[in-house]
Each structure stands twice: as C-alpha cells, then as structure tokens.
N, C-alpha and C positions, 0 to 999 in steps of 0.2 A: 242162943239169941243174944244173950248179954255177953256172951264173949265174941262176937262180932260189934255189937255197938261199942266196947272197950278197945277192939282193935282198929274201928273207925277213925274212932277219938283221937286214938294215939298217933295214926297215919295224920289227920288233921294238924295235930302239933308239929310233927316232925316237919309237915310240909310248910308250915306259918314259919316256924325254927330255919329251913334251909332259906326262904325268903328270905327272911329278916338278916340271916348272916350275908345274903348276896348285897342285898341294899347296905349292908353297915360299907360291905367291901368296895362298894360304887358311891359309897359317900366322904368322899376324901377331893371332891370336884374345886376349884375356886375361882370367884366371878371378881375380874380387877379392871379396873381401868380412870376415866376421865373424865368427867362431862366440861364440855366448854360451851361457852355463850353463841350461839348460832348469827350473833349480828356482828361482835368484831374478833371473835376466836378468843377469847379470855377464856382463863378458868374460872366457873363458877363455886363457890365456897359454901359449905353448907345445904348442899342437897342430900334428903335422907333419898337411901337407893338400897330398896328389899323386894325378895321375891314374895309376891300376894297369899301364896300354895301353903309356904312353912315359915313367913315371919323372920326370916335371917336376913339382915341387914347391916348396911353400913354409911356413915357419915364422910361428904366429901370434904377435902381440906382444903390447905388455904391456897394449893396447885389445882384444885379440883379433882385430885384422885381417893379412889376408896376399894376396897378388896373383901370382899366376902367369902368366908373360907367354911369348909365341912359340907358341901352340897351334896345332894344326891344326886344321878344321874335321870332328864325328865325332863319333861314342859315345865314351863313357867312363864307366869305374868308375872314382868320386872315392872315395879310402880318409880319415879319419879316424882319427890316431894319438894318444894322450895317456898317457905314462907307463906306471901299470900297466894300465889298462885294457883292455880288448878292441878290435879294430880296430871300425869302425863305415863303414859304404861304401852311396853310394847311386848309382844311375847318373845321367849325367848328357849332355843333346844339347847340340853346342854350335855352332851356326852363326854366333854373333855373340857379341864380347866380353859378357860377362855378371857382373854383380855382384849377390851374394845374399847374405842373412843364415841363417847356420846352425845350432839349437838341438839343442843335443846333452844328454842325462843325462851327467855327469858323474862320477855315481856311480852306472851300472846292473850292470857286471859284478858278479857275488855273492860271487865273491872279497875283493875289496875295495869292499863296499857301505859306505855312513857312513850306515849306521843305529844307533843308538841301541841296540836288541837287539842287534847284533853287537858291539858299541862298537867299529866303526871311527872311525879318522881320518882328515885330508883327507893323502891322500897326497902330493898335488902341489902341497900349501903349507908354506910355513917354519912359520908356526905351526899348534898342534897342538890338533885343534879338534873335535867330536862335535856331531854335528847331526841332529833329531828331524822325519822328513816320513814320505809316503807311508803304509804300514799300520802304521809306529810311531807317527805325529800321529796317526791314528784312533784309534790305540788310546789315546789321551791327551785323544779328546774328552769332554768333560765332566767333565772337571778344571779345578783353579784351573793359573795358570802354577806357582807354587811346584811343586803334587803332580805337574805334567806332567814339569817338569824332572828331578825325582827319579830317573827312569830313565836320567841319565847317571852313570858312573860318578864318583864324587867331588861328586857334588851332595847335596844335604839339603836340608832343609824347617826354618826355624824356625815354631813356630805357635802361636797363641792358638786354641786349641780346635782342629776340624775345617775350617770356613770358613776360616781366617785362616793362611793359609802364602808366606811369602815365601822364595825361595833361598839356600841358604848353599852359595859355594864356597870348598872347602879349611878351610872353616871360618871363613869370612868370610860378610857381608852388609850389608843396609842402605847404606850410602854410600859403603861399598866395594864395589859392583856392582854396575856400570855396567848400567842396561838401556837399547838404543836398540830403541824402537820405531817401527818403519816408518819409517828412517834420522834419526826426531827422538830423542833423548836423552831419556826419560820424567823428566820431574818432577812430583812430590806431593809430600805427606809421608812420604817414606820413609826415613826419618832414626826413626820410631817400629817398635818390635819387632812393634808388632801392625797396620802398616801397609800391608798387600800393595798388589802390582803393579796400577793401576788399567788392566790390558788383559784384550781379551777374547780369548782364546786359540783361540777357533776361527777369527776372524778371518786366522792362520797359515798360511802355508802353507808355512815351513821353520823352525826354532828352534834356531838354533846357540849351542853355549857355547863360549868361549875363557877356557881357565881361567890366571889369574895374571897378571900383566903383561908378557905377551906383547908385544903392538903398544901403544903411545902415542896410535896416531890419532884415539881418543875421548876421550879425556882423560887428563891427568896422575894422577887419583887413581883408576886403576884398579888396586887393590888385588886383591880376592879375582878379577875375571875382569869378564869381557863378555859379555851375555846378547843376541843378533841377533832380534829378531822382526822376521818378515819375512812378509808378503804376496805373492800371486803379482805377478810383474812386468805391470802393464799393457800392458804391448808385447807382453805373450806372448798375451793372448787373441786368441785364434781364429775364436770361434764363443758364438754368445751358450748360455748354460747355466743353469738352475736348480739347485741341491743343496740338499736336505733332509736335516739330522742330528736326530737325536732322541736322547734317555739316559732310562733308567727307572731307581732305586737304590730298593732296600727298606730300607736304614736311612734315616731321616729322609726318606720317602718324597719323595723329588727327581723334580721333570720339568723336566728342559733341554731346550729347541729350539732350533733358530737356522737361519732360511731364507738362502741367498745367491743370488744374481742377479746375471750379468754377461755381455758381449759385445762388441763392436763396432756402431758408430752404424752403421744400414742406408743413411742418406744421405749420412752423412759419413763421408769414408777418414779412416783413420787415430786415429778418435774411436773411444777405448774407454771403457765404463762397469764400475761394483761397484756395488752396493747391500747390503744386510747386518744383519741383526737376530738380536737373541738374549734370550730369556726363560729366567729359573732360578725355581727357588721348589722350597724343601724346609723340614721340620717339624723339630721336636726328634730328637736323633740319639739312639744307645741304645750303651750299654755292654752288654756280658755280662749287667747284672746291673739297669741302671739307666737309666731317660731323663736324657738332660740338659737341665736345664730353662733355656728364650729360648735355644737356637741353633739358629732358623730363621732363611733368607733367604734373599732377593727381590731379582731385578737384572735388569735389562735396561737393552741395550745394542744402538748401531746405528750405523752406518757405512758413506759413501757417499765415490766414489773417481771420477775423471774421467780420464782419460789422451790426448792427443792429440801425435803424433808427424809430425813432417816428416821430409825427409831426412838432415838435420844437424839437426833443433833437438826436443826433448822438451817437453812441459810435462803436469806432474802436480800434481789437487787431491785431496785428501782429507780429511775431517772424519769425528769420532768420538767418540760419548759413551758414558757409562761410569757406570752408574749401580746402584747396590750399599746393601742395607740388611740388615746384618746384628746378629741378637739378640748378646749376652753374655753366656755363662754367669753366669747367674746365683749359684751356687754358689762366685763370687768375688771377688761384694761383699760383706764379711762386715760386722757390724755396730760390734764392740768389740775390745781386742786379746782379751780371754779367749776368745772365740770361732774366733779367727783363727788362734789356734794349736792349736787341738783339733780346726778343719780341717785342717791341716796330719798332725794324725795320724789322722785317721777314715778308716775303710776307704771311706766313702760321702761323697757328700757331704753338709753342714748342711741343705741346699735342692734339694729336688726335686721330679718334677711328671711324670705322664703325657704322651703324644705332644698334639701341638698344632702350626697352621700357624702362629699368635700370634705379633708379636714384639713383646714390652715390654718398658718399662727392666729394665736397661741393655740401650744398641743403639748402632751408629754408623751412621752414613750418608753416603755421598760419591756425589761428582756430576763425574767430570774428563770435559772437554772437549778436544781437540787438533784444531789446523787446521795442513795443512802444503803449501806451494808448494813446487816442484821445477822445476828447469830447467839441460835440457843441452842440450850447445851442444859440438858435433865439430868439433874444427880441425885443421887440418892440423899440430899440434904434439901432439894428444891431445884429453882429452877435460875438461872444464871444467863442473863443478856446482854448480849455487846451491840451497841447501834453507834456507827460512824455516820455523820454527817454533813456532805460540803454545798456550800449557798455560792452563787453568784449573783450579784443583783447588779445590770446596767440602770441606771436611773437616765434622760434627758429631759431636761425640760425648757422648752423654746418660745421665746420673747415675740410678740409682734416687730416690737422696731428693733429690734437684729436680725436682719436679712441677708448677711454674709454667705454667700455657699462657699461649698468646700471642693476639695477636687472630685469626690464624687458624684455632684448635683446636689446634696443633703445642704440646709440650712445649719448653719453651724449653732450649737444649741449654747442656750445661755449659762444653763446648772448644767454639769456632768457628773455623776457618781458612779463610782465602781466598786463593790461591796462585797469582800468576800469573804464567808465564813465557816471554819472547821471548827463541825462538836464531837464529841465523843461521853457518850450515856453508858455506865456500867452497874447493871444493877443485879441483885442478890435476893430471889421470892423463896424466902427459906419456907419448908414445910409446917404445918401445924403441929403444936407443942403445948399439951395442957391447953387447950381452947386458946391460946396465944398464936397470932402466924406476922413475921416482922417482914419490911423489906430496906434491904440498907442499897446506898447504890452513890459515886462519884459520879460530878459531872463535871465537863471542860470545854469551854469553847476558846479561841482567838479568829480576831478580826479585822480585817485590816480594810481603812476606806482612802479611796485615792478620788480628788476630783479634779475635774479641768475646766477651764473655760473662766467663768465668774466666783469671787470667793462666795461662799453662803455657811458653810461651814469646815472645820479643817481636815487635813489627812490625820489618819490617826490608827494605832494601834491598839487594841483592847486585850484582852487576859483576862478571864474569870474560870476562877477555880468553883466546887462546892460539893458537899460531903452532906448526907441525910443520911435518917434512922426513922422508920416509920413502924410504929406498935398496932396491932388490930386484935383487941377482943371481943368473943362472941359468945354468948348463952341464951339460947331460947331465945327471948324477947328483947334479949338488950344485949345491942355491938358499941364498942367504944373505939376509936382509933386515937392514934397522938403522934406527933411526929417531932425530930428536934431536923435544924441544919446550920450549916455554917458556909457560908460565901467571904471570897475575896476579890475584888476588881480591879482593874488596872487600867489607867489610859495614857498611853505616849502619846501626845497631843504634838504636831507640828505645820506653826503657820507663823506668817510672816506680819509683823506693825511693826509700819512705820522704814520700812524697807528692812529691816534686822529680822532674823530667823529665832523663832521661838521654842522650847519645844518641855513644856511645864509636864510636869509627868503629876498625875492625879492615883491616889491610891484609896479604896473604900472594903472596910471587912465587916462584919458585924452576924450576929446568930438570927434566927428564925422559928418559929415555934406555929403549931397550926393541934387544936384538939377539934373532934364529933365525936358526937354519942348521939344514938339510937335508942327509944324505947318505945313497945308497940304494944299498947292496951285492947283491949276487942274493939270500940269505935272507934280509935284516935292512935294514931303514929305521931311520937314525939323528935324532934332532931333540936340538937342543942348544937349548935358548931361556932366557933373563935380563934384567935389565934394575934401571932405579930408577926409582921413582914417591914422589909425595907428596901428600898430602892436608891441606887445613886442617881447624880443628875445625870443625863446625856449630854452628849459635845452640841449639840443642838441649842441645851440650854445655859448651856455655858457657855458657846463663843459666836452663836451663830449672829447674823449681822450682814444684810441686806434683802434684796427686792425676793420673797419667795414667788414665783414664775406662776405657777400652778395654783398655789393659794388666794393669788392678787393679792398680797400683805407685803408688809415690811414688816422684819422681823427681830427682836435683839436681846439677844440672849447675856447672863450675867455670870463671870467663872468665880463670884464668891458664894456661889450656891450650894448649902450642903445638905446633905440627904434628906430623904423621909423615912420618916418611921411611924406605921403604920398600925392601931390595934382596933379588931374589929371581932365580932359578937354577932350572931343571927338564929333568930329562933322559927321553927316554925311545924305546925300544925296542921295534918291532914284529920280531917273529921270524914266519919263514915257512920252519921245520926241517923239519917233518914235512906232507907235502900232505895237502890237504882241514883244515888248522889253523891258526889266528894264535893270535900271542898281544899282547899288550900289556902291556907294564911303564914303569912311571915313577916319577923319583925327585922328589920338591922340596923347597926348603927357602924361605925367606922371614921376614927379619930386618928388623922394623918398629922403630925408633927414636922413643919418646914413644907408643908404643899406647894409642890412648883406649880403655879398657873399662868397663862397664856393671857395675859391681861390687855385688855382696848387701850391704849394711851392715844393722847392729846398732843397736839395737833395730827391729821395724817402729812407723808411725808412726798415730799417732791423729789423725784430723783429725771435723768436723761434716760430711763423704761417710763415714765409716767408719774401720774400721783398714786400714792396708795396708800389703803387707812392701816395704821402703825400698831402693832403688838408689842407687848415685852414680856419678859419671864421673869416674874417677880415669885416671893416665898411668902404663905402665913401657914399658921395654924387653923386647921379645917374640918370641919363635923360633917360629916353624910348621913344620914338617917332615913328611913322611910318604912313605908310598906308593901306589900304586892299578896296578891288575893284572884285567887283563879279556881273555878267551881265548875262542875259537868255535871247533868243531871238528866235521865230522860224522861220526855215528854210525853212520851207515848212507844207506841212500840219500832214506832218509823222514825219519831222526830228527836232529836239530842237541842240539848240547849246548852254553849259553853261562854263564859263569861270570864273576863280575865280586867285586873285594874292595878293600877303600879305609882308610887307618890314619894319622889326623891327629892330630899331637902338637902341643902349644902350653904352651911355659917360660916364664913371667916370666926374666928375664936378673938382674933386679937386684933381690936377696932371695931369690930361689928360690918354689919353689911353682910353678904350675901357675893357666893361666887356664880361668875359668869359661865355659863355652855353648858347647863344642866340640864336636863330635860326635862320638862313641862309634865305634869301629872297625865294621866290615860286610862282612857278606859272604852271597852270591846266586847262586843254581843255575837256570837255567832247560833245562826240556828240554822241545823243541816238535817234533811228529810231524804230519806230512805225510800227512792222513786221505783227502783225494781232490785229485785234479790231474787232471780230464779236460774238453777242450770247454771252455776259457777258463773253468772252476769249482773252485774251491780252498777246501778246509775245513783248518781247521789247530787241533790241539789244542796246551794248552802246560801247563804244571805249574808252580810256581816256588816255594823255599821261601827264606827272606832269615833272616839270624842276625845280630842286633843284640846287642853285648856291650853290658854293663855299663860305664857310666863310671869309671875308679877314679881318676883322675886328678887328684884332690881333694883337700883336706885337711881336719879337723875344720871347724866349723865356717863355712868355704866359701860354704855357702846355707844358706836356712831349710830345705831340707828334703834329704836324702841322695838319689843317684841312685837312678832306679829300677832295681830288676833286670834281665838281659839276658833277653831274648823270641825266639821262632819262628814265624814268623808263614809261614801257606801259601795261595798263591792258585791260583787256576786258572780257563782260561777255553779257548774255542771260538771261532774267526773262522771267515768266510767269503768268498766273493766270488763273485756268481753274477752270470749273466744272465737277465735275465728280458725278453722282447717287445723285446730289443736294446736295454735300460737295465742297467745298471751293478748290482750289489746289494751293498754292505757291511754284514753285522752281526756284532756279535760280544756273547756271553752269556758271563758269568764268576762268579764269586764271590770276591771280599776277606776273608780271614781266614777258611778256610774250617773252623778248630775253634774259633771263637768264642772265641779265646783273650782273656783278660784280662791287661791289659799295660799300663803308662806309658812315653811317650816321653821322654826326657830334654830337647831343644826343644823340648817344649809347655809353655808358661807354664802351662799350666790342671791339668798333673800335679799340682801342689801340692795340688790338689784333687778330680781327677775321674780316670777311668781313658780309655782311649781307646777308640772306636768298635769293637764286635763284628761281628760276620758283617753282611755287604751284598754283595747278590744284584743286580746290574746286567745290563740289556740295551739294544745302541746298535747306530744305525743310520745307512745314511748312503747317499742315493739321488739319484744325479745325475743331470739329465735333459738332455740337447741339446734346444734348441729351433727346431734347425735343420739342415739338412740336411747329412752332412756334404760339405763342399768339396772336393776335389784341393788337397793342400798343394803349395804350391812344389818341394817335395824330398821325398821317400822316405827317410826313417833307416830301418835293418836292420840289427839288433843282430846280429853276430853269433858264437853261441854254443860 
C-alpha cells in the first residue's frame, strides 16, 4: 500500500515536471506593437500595457510602441493604462509572437473628456490645449471656423459682418495665429481684418487650440496660439462609409450640405481613399429691426485624400479647394465724409433692402487651393516625416463704383491678389531614451504675391528658413518639455513711388525658446508653460496704403517698422476638490516689445471709391494679461452645469492708455439635461445664456465710434442620436438669440453701422452610412466604466 501511494506521488511529479518543462518551452512568446490616438492617429506616449493573468508588462514610448517578451502561450486579458483615464482591456489569444497596432480614445472617460462643452484639457500633455470633436464638431457644423471656435474658452471672433469671422486668441489674431491645416501651415491673406480662414470646417474631424506660445514647433511668431485642424487619420479608416450633414438657418435663409465618402481600396491593402464636397448659399440676414442689404453667400468646396500605408513606410495625398463669394454690406460704402459720419450715429443704417439670394457690389471672392504630400518612414531610431506643401490663394475684392466689365461679363475687381506658397516640414520623433524623447525638424517656405488692378499692397517675394529642437520629459506625475528655434526671413519687396521702381529687400533672424511642465497631485493638475517668440512686420504693415474694399477702411502702413518680440508666462490649475466637479483656472500675462497695431486715426479719408474711416499701423510696447476659468459639475444624474468666463487686458507700456480691438470680458452658463438615454438613443436638451460686458477700456476719442453697450444673449437647442434600420442619426434643432435681442458686437467692423443678427432658428443633421459590412476588428476595446 505504501509503495503505491509512493509510486503515485512520484507519477504526480514527473507529470507536474513534464508540464512545467512544456510551458517553460511555450514561453518564449512576445507581444509588440503601437497604441495610437483613435481621434487624429498620433502616438500615444506612456501607456502602461500588461497582461492581467501574470503581471508582464510594458511602457509605451515616445512613438507609442512597447514589446513585452517571455509569454507563455494562453488567453489573456491585455489591460490598457494611461494617466487619468479608465483602464481599457481586451482579450487577447496568443499562440505565437504577435504584433498589433492599438487604437484607443484617448479622451473617452467623462471625467476627464477634452470636449470643448466641458472645457477640458489634455491631461497627459505639458502643454495646455482644448479641443473640439465628436457631438461638439457637430454641433459646430455649419459654421465658419471663426464661429466654430468661439466655443473655446478664451477664443473670440473678430468679424466683418455675419459671414466674415476670423479667431482671436487672448486677444490676438491674424498673423499672430498660427493655423496649420491638415499638418500644412494655411497661407492666404490673412494679414487683412476681414480675411478669414480659407478652410472648410466640416472637412474636421478634431479642432485643437493651443493658446499662447506654448510650443515653438510651428513657428517662431506664434504669438496669440495655434489653431490644429485635423482630418480623420487615413490609417484609421476601416470600412468604406458615406456621411450626409445638412443645416437649415431661418435668418438669411442658409442651406449648407456637404456629402463625404471614404474607405479602403477593395483590391488594394492598405489603400485608403476621402472624397468630399460642400455647398452653402444664404440671403440677406436681418436684424431685430432690419435686413442687411449684399450679405449673401455662396461657396463651395471639395476635397479628395489618398492614403497608402506599408509596414514601415506611409504615403499621403491630398488636395483641396475653397471657394467663397461673399456680398458686403452694403451700408458701408458710404459716399462722402458728411454722410459717413451721420452713419456712424443712425440708429439704422443709410442703405437698406428686403431679403434677397443677390450678391452685388461690393462682394469679394477667393478661390484657395492646397496640395499636400506626406511621407513616413519608421526606423529604428524613431519616426522620420516629410510633408510638402503648396497654397494658391486668388484673392478679388470688388468696389461699388467700379463697374468696369471685362470681356468676360465679370466686373473688373478693384484689389487682385495671387498668392502662392511652397513649404516643406521635415521632422525627426526620435525614440524614448532614459525617460527623455526629443523631436528635431527643419522648416522652409517661399512665397511669392502678384497683384493687379489697384495698388493696396506690393508684389513680393518671401524666404523663411527655421530649425527647432524640442526636449519631453516624463516621470510618473511630472512631464517637462522645452524647446529652442531659430528663423530667418526675407522679403524682396517690389513696387513703384512716384513712377520709379523700388525694390528694398527686408531681412529678419532671431531665436525662439517655448518651456511646459506638468505636475499632477491627487486633486489638482498643475501646468506651468512660458516662453519667447518673435514676429516680423508684414508687407501689409509696412507698405500697405489705400481704400481696403472689403474692410470699408483706409489703410497705411509704415516700412520703419521693426519686429516684435514677445515673452509670455501662463499658469493654470485644474481642481478635482469636490467629486462629480472640475474646475479650471488660468493666469497669463504676455509682454510684446514694438507691438504693431491697427490704430483709428483722424480725420477719415475721402477718396473717388467714397469716404472711409482711416487706420494706421503704428508700434508700442504692450501688456496682455488676463484670466479664464471654466468649471463642469453635475447636478444630478440627468442635469450637467458648465460655466465658462474669460477677462483680457491689454496696456500700451509707453504713454499709457489702453489698446484698441480687445475683447470685452465674458461670461456663459450652460445647463444640459439628459431627456432620454435608452437602446443606444440619447436626446439631450441644453439652455445657454452668455453676458458680454461693455468695453470701457478706452479713452476719448479712441475710435470713430464708442463701444457698444454690454448684451445678453440666450440660446437653446435639442440634440439627438437615434438608430434607425441600424444607421446612425444625429440631429439637432436650436435657436440663436432666442429674445430677438438687438445688440452690437465690439469686433465687428460693420457695428459702426448695423446692429447684429436677430433670432435664427436652425436644424442639422448628420447620417452616416456603412457601405459595408461590418468586419471583426483585430481587437476588442471595452471601455470600461
């Protein structure tokens, strides 16, 4: 009997013994691969990624890759960790070494969403940044970018009427910000106050701002901030899909559409395609009290994208036009100074006109084109990007009293510009080293502008070189970045005084420097970010000098203008005291040296186009400072309360006084109630009311006309999101200005004249369609909650 139970025993060993050598011999497996950002295909940095089972795990770097080696062969739950987020886990079988790429949301937990409505920030970056996707881009279709943006905290609109809105951050714009579109740096003319962003925003599929000069990597004269539009990442389509958005507006009776189409090639791996169009056209808009007569417009836009991917090598095409005809109030051509200035005090305007789809003088018209090559290329040091870039930008902008046609029926335009421009971005995302990951990268554009017709400003040749070095370190709770650059510019300037040919060549170099640091305590995330930038003048402000068409100004520029030099500081503070609430606070200050500004001069000027009130571009020394404070908190289990307020100051240094076109303090209540959430179908109601102060910030004489009084303006609207026959349904019904209040903006040029848009009753939609079945993804994500 005991020598059975001993020969049991030993049978039991030998069989534990033969196990254990087959597992050692199936454990030799290893798990590598990527995780990237599921909203614009980035690599995410610092995800821990271990299996749940045995604890082996790996940190991803600063490519987003990690490798996990000695596996055994066997199920497993693979967990996904990042900061503050929620763990993320999918299973995973593993009988043979395997490498995968992993797309995660980045920002799905609700806690810490970077939506726009909540005004979160990027948690897990040094700098501090607000970004606009999902059912906050929807709710921003069929908007210009200007009015889309305006839903970040500390952004603004400057604008020529209703149509014509370009961003102002902190109280900056125009050439102080930066917009890169679809990784190309947009150039037009945007160096003009009534020259907006020649992109089509639905094109979007993320809209990040980084406000102030944060980062360097775009260039040295990132002054007010950096505006990211972003397209979805071609690597990330899946499955080919149709999406139909539509917008209906009862002011100025507007129908925007815009169809998109995209997939993967069915014969070709790895080929993905975009396609892309979009139609606007709206009539004369209305006041409370009054239509505004010529501001209708007409645009369409369209844009096709190629994407083809190997294992290490990328290559992306994409092309995009941009094409926009918009009326000018008319009510701002005036004829003589005596008229000009009894505009200035009439409750109404001199010129007005029932609804109409009409657009006649004055009107402008542009036509920008962008072609952009992409190519990456994964080495075993990092990751290595070539992006070429070329711009064309028609500009016209047409006079009432020139009425010249040409031979082919077109009015012959007053301003002409042709604006073309070649960049080329080269950069270098070397791998993580010792918790360090750097990225170095040249950049180069030239430019060349030809105009015809009227001078306003001259032909010219630009050159600009620049070279960065950017440092990122990470530990636990605390990332640092720093960055160094260096630019050099050029301008062959050629134009004619006095009947003699000029042709002053303008030369500007100088370094750049941009620090953030991150630290994240249990209830409080700290962000410390600063830095210096500098900006040369533009030919605008150096030569420019006559009637701007589109603006209603006279304009004149000074060529003893010399740079700015920029240093700027911002602190700010996410608290997480009280659960179910954040908040957000920040301080900044920013001290520009030689500030070129856009000043009101005395007398306005008479010319044979009309009268019109006179600007010049004059230089001081100028203090920006303010705050901004943005909080989300729930109310209940249905109701959110989000609260958002913004307070920019701006000193001349030297003389005193106060500068002109700042934006007026603000502050915004939203509270949105959670009407149904059953069966993947979500109705959501929201209220919002916004309190715009008064500018006082002024002094006598200032501008031609005093600030307008402070307003209250209340919106409200209703979303959805249904299924219908297992299609998608997004709509949402609102109303803008819902007491018909009559009100002047202070950044509308056209207050001098006109009041601003009354009640508009909108409804948008937005219906995706798969055109294909769907597949078994590679991997299972499961949020979980």
């Amino acid at each position: 009997m005991i020598y059975f139970k001993k020969l049991r025993t030993l049978l039991f060993v030998l069989l534990c013994s033969t196990q254990l050598l087959a597992q050692q011999k199936n454990c030799s497996l290893s798990l590598s691969g990527k995780v990237l950002d599921k909203a614009n295909g980035m690599p995410v940095p610092d995800v821990t990624v271990f299996l749940a089972e045995v604890g082996l795990g790996a940190h991803t770097d600063s490519l987003g890759q990690y490798r996990i080696d000695h596996i055994c062969a066997g199920n497993y739950q693979l967990v996904y960790r990042h900061l503050n987020h929620e763990a993320i886990r999918e299973k995973i079988n593993l009988n043979q070494s395997t490498e995968k790429t992993t797309y995660i949301d980045c920002h799905t937990d609700t806690l810490h969403e970077i939506t726009v409505k909540r005004n979160r920030i990027h948690w897990e970056a040094t700098t501090v940044s607000n970004t606009i996707q999902g059912a906050d881009l929807f709710a921003a279709n069929g908007l210009n970018l200007g009015k889309a943006l305006e839903k970040v905290n500390g952004v603004s609109t400057l604008n020529t009427g209703n149509n014509i809105s370009k961003p102002v951050i902190r109280g900056m714009h125009s050439n102080r910000v930066l917009i890169i579109n679809n990784e190309i740096r947009q150039e037009g003319q945007q160096w003009g106050n009534e020259h907006a962003p020649e992109i089509d925003p639905y094109l979007a599929h993320s809209m990040t701002v980084v406000k102030g000069a944060q980062t360097i990597r775009y260039g040295s004269d990132v002054m007010g901030g950096v505006i990211l539009v972003q397209p979805e990442n071609m690597a990330n389509i899946r499955k080919a899909r149709l999406e139909w958005n539509s917008m209906l507006m009862s002011n100025g009776r507007l129908l925007n559409n815009t169809i998109l189409l995209q997939g993967p090639h069915a014969q070709v791996p790895g080929l993905t395609y975009r396609l892309q169009a979009t139609y606007k056209r709206g009539g004369n808009q209305k006041t409370p009290e009054y239509f505004l007569k010529n501001t209708g417009i007409r645009e369409l836009n369209y844009s096709a994208s190629l994407g083809y991917g190997l294992k290490k090598w990328n290559i992306e095409l994409f092309y995009s036009r941009f094409n926009t005809h918009i009326g000018i109030f008319s009510g701002s051509h005036i004829g003589n100074l005596t008229d000009l200035y009894n505009a200035f005090q009439s409750p109404k305007p001199l010129d007005s006109a029932g609804f109409s789809y009409s657009i006649d003088l004055p009107y402008q018209w542009v036509n920008h084109q962008l072609f952009k090559t992409m190519l990456t290329r994964q080495t075993p040091w990092g990751l290595l990007k070539m992006v070429y870039g070329f711009q064309n930008n028609i500009r016209k902008e047409f006079d009432r009293t020139l009425q010249t046609k040409q031979d082919d029926g077109t009015y012959k335009p007053a301003l002409f510009f042709d604006l073309r421009t070649h960049t080329m971005d080269i950069s270098f995302d070397m791998k993580q080293m010792w918790r360090l990951s750097r990225i170095i990268g040249i950049q180069s554009m030239y430019q060349n502008n030809s105009y015809f017709g009227n001078y306003f400003i001259p032909n010219y040749d630009k050159r600009q070189a620049g070279i960065y070095w950017v440092e990122k370190y990470h530990r636990r709770s605390f990332s640092m970045e720093a960055g160094l650059r260096y630019d050099i510019q050029q301008f062959d300037i050629r134009k004619w005084e006095n009947q003699v040919l000029i042709q002053p060549n303008r030369l500007w170099y100088g370094p750049a420097a941009s620090f953030a640091a991150r630290y994240q305590f249990p209830l409080l995330t700290l962000h410390l970010n600063g830095g210096t930038t500098w900006r040369a003048p533009f030919v605008n402000e150096l030569y420019s000098n006559g009637v701007h068409h589109s603006a209603a100004s006279f304009e004149i520029g000074d060529s003893l203008l010399k740079p700015e030099r920029g240093w700027n500081a911002s602190l700010t503070l996410d608290l997480n005291l009280i659960k179910k609430s954040e908040n957000e606070l920040t301080f900044f200050i920013h001290q520009i040296n030689h500030f070129i500004n856009l000043q009101p001069v005395f007398p306005a000027t008479l010319t044979i186009r009309g009268a019109f009130p006179t600007f010049q571009y004059q230089q001081v020394d100028a203090r920006f400072y303010g705050v901004e404070y943005a909080s989300a908190s729930q109310l209940h289990t249905r109701i959110d309360n989000h609260f958002k307020a913004s307070l920019i100051l701006a000193d001349k240094l030297d003389g005193g006084g106060f500068l002109v076109g700042i934006p007026p303090a603000r502050i915004q209540d939203e509270i949105e109630i959670m009407l149904l959430n059953k069966n993947k179908s979500k109705l959501t109601g929201l209220l919002s009311g916004s309190y715009t102060f008064r500018q006082n910030r002024l002094r006598a004489n200032d501008d031609y006309v005093v600030p307008p009084p402070a307003y209250f303006l209340v919106n409200t609207s209703v979303s959805g999101f249904f299924y219908r026959h297992a299609i998608p349904f997004r709509v949402e019904m609102g109303i803008n200005n819902v007491f018909n209040t009559a009100y002047r903006d202070y950044l509308n040029r056209n207050r001098y004249f006109a009041n601003e848009t009354g009640r508009n009753i909108y409804i948008k939609w937005s219906v995706p369609v798969s055109l294909q079945k769907e597949e078994p993804h590679e991997q299972l994500i499961q949020i979980i909650q």
